[in-house]
PDB file of N, CA, C, O and CB in Angstrom:
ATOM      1  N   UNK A   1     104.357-108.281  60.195  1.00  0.00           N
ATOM      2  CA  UNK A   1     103.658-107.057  60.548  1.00  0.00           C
ATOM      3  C   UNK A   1     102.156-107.294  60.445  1.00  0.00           C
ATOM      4  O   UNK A   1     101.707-108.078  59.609  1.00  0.00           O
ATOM      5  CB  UNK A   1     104.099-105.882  59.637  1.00  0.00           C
ATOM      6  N   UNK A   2     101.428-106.666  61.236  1.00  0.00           N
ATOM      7  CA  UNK A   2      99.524-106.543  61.216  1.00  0.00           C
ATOM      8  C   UNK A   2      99.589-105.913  60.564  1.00  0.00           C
ATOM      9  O   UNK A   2     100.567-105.376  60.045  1.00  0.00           O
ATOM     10  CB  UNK A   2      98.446-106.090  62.262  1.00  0.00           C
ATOM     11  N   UNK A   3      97.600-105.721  60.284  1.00  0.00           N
ATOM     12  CA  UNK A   3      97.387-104.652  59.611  1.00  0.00           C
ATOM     13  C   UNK A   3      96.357-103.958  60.687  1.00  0.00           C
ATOM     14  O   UNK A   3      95.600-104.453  61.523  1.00  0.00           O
ATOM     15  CB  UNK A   3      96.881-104.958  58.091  1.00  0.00           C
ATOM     16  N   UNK A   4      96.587-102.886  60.391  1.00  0.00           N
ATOM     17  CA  UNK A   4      95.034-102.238  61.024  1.00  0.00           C
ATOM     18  C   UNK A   4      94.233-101.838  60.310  1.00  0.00           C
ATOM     19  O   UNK A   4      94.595-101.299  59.264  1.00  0.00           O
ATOM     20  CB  UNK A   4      95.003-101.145  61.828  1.00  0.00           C
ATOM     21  N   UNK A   5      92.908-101.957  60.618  1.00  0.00           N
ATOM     22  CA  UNK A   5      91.767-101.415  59.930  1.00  0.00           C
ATOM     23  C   UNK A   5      90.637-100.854  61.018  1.00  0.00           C
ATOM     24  O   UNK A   5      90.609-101.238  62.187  1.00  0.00           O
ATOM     25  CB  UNK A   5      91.162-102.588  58.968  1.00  0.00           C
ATOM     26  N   UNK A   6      89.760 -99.940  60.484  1.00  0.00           N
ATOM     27  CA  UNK A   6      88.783 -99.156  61.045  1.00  0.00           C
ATOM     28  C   UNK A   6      87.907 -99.099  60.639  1.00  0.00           C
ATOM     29  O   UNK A   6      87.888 -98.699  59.475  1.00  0.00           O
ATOM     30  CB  UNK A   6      88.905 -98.223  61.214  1.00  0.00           C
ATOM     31  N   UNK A   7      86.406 -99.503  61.391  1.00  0.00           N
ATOM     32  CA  UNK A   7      85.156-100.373  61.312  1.00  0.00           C
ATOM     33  C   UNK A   7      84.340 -99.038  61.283  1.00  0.00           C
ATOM     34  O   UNK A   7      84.746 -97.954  61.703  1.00  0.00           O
ATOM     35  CB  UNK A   7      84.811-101.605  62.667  1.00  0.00           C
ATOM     36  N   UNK A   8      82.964 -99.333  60.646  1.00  0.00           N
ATOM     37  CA  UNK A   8      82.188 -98.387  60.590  1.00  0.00           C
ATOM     38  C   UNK A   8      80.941 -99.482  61.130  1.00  0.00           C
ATOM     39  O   UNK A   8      81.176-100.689  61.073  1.00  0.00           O
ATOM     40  CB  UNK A   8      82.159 -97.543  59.086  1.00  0.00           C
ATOM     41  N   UNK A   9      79.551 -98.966  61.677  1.00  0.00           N
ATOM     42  CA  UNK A   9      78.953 -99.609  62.382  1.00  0.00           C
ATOM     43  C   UNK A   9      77.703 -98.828  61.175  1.00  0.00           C
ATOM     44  O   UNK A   9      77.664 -97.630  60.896  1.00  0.00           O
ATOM     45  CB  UNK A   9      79.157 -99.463  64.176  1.00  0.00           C
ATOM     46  N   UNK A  10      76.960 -99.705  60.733  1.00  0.00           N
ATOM     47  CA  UNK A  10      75.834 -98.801  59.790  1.00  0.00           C
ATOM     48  C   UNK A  10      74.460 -99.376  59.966  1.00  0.00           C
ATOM     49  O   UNK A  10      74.125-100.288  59.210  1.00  0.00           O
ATOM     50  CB  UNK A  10      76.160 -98.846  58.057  1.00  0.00           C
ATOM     51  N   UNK A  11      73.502 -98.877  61.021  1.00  0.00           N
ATOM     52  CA  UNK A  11      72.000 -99.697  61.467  1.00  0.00           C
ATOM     53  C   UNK A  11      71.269 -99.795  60.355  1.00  0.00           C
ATOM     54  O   UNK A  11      71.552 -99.224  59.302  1.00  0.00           O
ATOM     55  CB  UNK A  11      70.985 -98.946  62.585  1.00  0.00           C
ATOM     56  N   UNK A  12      70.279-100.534  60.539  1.00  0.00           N
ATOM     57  CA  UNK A  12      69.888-101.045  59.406  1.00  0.00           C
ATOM     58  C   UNK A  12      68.466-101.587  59.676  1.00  0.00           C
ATOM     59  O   UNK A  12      68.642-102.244  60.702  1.00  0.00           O
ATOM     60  CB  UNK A  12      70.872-102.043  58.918  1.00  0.00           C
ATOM     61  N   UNK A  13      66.708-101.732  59.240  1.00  0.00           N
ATOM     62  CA  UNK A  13      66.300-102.030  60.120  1.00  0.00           C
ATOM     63  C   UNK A  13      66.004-103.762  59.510  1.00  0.00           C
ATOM     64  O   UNK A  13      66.461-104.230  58.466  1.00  0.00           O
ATOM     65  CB  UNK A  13      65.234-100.965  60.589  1.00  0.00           C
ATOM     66  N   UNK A  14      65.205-104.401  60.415  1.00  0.00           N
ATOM     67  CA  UNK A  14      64.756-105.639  59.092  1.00  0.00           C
ATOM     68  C   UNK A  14      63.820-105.545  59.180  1.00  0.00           C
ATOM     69  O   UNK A  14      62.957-104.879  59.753  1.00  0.00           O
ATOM     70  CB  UNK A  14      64.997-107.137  58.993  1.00  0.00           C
ATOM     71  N   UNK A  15      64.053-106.842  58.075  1.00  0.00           N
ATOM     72  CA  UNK A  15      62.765-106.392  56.839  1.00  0.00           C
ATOM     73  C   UNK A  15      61.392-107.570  58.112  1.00  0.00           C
ATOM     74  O   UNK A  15      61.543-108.485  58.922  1.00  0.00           O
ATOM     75  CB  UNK A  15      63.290-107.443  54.205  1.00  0.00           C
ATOM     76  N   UNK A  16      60.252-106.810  57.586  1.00  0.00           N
ATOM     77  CA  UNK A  16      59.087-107.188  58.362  1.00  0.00           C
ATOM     78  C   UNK A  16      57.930-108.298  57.554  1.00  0.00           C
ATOM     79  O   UNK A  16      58.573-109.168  56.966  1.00  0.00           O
ATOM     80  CB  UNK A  16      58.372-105.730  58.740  1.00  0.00           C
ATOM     81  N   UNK A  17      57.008-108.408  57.450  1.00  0.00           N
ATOM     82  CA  UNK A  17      56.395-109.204  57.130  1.00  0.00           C
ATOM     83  C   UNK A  17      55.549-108.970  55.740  1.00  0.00           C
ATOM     84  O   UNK A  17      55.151-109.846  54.972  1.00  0.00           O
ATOM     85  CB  UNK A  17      55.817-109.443  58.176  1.00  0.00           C
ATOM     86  N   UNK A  18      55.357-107.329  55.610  1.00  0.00           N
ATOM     87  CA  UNK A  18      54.990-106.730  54.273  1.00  0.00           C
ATOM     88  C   UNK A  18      56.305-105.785  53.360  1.00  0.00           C
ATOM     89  O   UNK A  18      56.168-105.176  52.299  1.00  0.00           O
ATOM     90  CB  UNK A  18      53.654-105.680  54.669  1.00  0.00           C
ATOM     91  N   UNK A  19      57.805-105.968  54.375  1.00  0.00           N
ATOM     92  CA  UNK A  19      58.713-105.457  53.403  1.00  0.00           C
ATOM     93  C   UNK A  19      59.962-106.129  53.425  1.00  0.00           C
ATOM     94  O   UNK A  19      60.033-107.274  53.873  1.00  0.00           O
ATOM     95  CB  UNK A  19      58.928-104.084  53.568  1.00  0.00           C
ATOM     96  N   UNK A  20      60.972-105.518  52.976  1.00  0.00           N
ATOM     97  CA  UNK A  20      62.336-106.161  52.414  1.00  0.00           C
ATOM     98  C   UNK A  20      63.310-105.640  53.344  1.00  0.00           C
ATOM     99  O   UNK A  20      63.018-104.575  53.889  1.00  0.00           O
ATOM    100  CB  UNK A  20      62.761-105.750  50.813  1.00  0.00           C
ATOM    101  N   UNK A  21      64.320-106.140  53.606  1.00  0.00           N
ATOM    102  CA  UNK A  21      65.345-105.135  54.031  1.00  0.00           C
ATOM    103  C   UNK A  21      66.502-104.864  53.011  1.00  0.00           C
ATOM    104  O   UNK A  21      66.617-105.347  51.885  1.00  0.00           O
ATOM    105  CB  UNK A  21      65.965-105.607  55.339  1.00  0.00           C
ATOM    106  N   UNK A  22      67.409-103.907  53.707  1.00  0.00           N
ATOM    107  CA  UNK A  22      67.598-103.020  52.302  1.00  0.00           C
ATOM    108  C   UNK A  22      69.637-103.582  52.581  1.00  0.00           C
ATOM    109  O   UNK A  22      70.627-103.012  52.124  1.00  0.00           O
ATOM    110  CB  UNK A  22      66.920-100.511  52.469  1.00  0.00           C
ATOM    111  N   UNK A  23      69.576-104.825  53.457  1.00  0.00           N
ATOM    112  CA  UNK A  23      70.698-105.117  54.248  1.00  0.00           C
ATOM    113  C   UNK A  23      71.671-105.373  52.732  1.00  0.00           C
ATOM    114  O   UNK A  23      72.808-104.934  52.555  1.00  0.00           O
ATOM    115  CB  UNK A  23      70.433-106.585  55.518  1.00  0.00           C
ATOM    116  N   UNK A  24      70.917-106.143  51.812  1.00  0.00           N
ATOM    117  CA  UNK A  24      71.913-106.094  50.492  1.00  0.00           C
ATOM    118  C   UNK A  24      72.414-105.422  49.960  1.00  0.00           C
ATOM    119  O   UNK A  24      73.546-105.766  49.620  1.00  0.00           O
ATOM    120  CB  UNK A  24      71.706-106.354  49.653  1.00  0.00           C
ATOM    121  N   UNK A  25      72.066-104.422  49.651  1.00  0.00           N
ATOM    122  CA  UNK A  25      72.081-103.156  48.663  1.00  0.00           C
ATOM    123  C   UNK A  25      73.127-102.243  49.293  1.00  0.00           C
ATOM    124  O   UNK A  25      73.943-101.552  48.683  1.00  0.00           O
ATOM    125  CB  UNK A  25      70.534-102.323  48.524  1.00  0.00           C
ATOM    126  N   UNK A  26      72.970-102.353  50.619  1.00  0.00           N
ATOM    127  CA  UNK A  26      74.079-101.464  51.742  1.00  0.00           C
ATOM    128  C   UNK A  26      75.317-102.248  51.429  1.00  0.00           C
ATOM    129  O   UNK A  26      76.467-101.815  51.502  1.00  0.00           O
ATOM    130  CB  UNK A  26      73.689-101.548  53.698  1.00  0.00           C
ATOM    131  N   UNK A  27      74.923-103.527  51.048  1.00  0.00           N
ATOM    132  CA  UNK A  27      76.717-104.143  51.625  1.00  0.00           C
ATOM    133  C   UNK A  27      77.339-103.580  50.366  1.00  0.00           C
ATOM    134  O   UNK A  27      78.347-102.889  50.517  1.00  0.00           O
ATOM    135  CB  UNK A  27      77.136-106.322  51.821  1.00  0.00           C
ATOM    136  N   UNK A  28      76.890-103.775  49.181  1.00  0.00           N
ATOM    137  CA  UNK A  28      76.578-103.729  47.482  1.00  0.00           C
ATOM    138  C   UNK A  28      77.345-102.840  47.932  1.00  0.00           C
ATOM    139  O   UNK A  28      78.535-103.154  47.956  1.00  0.00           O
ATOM    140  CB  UNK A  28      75.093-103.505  46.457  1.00  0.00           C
ATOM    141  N   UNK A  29      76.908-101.217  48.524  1.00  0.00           N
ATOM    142  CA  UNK A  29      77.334 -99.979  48.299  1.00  0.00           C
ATOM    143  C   UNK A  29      78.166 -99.618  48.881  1.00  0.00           C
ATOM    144  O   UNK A  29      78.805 -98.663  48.440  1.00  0.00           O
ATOM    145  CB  UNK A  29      76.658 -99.217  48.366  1.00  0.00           C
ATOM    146  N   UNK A  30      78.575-100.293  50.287  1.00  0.00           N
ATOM    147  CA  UNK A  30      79.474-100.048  51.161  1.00  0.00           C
ATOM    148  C   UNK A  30      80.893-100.852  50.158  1.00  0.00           C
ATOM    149  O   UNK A  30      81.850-100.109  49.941  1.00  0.00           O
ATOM    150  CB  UNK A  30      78.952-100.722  52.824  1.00  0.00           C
ATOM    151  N   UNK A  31      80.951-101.977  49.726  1.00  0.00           N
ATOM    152  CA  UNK A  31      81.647-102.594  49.136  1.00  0.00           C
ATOM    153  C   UNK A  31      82.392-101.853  48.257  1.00  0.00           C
ATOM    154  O   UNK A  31      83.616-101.742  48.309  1.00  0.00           O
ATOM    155  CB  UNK A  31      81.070-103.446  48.708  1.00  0.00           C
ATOM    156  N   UNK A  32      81.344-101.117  47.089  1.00  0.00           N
ATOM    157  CA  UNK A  32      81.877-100.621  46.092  1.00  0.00           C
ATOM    158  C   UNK A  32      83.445 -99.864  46.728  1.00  0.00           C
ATOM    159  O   UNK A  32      84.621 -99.962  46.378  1.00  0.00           O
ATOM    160  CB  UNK A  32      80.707 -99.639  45.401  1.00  0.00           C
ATOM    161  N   UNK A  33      82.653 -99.015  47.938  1.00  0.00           N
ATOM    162  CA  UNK A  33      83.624 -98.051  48.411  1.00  0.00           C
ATOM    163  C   UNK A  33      85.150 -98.620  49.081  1.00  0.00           C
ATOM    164  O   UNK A  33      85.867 -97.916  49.792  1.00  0.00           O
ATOM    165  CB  UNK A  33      82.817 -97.237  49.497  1.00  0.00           C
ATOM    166  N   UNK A  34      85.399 -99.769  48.762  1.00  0.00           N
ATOM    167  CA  UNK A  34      86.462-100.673  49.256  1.00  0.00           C
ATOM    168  C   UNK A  34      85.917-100.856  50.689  1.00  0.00           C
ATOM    169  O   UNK A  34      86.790-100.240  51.300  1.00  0.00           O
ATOM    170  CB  UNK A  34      88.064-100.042  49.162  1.00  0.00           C
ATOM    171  N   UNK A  35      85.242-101.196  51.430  1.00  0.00           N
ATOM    172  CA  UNK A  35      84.509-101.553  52.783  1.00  0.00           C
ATOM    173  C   UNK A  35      84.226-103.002  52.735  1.00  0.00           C
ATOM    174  O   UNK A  35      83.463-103.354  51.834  1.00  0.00           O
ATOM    175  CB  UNK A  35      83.094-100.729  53.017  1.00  0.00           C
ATOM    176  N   UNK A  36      84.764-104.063  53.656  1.00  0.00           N
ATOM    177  CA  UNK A  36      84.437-105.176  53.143  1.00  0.00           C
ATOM    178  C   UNK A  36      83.807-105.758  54.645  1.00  0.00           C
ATOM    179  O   UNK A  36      84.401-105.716  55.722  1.00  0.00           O
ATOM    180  CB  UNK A  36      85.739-105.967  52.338  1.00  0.00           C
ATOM    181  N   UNK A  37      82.471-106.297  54.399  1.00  0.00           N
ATOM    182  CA  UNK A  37      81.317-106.492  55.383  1.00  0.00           C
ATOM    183  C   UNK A  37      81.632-108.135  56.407  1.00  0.00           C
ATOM    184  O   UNK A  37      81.732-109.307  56.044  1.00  0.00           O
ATOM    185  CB  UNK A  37      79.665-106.585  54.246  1.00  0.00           C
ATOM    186  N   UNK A  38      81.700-107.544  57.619  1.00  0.00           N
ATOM    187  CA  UNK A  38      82.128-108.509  58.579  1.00  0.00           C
ATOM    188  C   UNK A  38      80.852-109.183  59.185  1.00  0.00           C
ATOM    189  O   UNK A  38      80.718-110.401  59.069  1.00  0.00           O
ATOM    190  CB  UNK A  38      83.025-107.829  59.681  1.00  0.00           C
ATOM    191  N   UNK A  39      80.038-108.528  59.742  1.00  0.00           N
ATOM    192  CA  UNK A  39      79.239-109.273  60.306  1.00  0.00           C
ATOM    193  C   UNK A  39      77.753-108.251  60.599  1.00  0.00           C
ATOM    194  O   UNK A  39      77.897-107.030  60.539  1.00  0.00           O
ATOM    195  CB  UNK A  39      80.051-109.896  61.590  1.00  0.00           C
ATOM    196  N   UNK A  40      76.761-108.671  60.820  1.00  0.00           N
ATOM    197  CA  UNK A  40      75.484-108.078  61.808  1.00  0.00           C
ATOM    198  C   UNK A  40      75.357-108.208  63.029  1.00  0.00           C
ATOM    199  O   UNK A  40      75.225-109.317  63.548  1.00  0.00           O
ATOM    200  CB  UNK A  40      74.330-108.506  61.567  1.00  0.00           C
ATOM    201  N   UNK A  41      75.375-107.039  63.733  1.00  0.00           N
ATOM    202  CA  UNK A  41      74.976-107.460  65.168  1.00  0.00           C
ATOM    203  C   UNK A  41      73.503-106.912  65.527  1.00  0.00           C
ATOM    204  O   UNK A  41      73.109-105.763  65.332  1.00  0.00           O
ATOM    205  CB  UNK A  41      76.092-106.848  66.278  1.00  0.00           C
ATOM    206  N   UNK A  42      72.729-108.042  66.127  1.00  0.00           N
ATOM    207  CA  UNK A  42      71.693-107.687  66.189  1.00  0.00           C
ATOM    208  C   UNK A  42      71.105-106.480  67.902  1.00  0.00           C
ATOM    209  O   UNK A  42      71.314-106.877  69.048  1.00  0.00           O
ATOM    210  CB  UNK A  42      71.111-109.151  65.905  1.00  0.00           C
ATOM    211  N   UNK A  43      70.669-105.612  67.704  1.00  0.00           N
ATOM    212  CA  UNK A  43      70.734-103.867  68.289  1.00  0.00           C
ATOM    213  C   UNK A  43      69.122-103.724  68.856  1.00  0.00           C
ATOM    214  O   UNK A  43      68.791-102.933  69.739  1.00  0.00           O
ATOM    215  CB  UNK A  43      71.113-102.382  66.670  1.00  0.00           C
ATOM    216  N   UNK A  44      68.332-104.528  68.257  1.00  0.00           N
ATOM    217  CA  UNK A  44      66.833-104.314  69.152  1.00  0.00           C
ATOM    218  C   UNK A  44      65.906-105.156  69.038  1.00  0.00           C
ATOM    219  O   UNK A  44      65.737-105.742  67.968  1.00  0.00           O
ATOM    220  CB  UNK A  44      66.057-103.153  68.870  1.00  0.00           C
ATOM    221  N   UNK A  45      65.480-105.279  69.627  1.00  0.00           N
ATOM    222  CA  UNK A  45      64.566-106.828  68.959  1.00  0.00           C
ATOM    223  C   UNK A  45      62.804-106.567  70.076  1.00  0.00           C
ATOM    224  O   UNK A  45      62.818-106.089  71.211  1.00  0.00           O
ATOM    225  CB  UNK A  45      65.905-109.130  69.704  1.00  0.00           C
ATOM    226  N   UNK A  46      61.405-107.067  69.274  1.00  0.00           N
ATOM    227  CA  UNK A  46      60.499-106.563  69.814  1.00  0.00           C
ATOM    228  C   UNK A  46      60.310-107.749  71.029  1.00  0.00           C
ATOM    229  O   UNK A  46      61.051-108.673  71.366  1.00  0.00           O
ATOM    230  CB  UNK A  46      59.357-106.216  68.781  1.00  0.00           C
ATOM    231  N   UNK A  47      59.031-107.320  71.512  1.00  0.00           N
ATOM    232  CA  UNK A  47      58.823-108.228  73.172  1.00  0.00           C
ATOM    233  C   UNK A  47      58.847-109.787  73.608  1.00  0.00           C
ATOM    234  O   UNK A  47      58.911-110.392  74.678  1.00  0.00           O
ATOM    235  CB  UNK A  47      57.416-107.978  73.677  1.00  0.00           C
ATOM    236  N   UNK A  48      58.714-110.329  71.445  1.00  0.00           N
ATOM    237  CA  UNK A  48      59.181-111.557  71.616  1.00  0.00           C
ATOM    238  C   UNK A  48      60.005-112.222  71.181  1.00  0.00           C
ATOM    239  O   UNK A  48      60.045-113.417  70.891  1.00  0.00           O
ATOM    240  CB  UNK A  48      58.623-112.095  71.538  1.00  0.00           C
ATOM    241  N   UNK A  49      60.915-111.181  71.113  1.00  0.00           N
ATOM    242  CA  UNK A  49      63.156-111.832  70.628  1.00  0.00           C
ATOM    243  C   UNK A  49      62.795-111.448  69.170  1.00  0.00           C
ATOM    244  O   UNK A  49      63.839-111.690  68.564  1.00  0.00           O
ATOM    245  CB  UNK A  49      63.964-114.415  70.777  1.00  0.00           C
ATOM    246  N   UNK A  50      61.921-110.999  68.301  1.00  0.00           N
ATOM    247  CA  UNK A  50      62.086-110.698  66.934  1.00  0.00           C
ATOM    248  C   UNK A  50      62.939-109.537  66.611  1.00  0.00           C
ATOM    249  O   UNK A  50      62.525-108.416  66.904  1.00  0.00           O
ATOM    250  CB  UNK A  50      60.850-110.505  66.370  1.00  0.00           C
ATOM    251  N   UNK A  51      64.395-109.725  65.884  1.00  0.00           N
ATOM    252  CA  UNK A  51      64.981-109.024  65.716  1.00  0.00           C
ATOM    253  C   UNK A  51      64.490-107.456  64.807  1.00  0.00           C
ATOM    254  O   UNK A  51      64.116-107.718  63.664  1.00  0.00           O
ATOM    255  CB  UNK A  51      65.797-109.832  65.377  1.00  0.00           C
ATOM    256  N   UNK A  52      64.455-106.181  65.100  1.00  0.00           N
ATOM    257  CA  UNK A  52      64.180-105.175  64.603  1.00  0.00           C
ATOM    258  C   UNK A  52      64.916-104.365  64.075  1.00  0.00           C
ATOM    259  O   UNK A  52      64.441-103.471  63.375  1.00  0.00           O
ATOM    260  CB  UNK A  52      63.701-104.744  65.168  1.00  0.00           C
ATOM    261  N   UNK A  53      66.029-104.466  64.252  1.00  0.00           N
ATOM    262  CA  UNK A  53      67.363-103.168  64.278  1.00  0.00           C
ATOM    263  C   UNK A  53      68.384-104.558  63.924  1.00  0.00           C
ATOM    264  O   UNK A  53      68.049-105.740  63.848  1.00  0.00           O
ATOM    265  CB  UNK A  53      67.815-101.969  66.338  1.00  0.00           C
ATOM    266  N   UNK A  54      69.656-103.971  63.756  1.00  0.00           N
ATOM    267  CA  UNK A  54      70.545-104.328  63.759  1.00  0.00           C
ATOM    268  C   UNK A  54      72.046-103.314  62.901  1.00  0.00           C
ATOM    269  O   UNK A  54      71.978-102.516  61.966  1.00  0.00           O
ATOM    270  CB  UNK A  54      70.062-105.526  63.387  1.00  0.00           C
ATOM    271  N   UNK A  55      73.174-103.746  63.632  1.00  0.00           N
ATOM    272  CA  UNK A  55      74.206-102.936  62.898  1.00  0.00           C
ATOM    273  C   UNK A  55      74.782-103.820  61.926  1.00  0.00           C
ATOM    274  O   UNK A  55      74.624-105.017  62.168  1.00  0.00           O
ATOM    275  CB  UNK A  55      75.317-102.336  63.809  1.00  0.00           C
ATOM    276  N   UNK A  56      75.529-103.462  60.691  1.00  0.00           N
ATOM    277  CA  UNK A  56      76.008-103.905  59.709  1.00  0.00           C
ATOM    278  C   UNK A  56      77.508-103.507  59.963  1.00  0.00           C
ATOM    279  O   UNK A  56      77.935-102.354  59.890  1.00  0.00           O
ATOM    280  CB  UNK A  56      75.306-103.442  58.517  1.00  0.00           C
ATOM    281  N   UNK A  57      78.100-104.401  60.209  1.00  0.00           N
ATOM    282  CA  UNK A  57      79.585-104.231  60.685  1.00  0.00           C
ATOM    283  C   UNK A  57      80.542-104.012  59.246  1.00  0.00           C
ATOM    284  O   UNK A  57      80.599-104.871  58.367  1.00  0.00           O
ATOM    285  CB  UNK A  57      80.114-105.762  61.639  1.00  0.00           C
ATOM    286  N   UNK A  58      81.172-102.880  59.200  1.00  0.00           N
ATOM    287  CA  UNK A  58      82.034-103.006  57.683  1.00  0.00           C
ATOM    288  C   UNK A  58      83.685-102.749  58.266  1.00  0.00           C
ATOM    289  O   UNK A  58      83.902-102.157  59.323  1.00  0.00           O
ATOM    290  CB  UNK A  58      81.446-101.464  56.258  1.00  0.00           C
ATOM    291  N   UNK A  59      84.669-103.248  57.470  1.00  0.00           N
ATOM    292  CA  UNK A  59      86.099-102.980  58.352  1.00  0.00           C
ATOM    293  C   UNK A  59      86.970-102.444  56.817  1.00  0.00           C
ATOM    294  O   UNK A  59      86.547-103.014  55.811  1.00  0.00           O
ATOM    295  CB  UNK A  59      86.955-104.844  59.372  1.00  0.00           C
ATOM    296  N   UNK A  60      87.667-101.822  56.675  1.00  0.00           N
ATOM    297  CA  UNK A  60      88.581-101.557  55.501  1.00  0.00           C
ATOM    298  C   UNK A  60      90.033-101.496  56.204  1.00  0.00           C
ATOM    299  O   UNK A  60      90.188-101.751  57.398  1.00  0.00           O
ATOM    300  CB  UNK A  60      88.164-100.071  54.645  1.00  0.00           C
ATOM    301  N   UNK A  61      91.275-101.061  55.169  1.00  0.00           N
ATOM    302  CA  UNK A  61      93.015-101.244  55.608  1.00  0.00           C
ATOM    303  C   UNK A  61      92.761 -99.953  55.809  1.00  0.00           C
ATOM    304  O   UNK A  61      92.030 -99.307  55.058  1.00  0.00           O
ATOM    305  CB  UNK A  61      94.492-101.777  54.466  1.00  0.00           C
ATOM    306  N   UNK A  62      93.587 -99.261  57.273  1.00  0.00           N
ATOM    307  CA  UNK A  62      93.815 -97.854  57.150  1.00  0.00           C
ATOM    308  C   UNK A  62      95.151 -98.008  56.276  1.00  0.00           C
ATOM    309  O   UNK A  62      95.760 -97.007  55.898  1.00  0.00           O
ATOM    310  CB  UNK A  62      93.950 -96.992  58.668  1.00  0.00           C
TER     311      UNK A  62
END
């Protein structure tokens, strides 16, 4: 038998040149909640491919 599970998509922005991104602390918290973190997809990026945005992919068991 599979399992199924159901993904939550959570943006996120990155971190820039005077700050942090906060991409740890999300997984940290998403985790706690039994959410276990699959991947980043990167969602915007400025005029020269520098990534800006991105989603934080999380999947749990329904």
């Amino acid at each position: 038998m599979f399992q199924i599970y159901k993904y939550i998509y959570v943006e996120s922005k990155a971190a820039g040149y005077f700050s942090f991104g906060k991409h740890r602390k999300m997984i940290d918290e998403y985790s706690k909640e039994g959410w276990r973190f699959v991947t980043a997809i990167p969602t915007v990026f400025n005029i020269v491919g520098v990534i800006k945005k991105y989603d934080l992919v999380f999947e749990k068991e329904e």
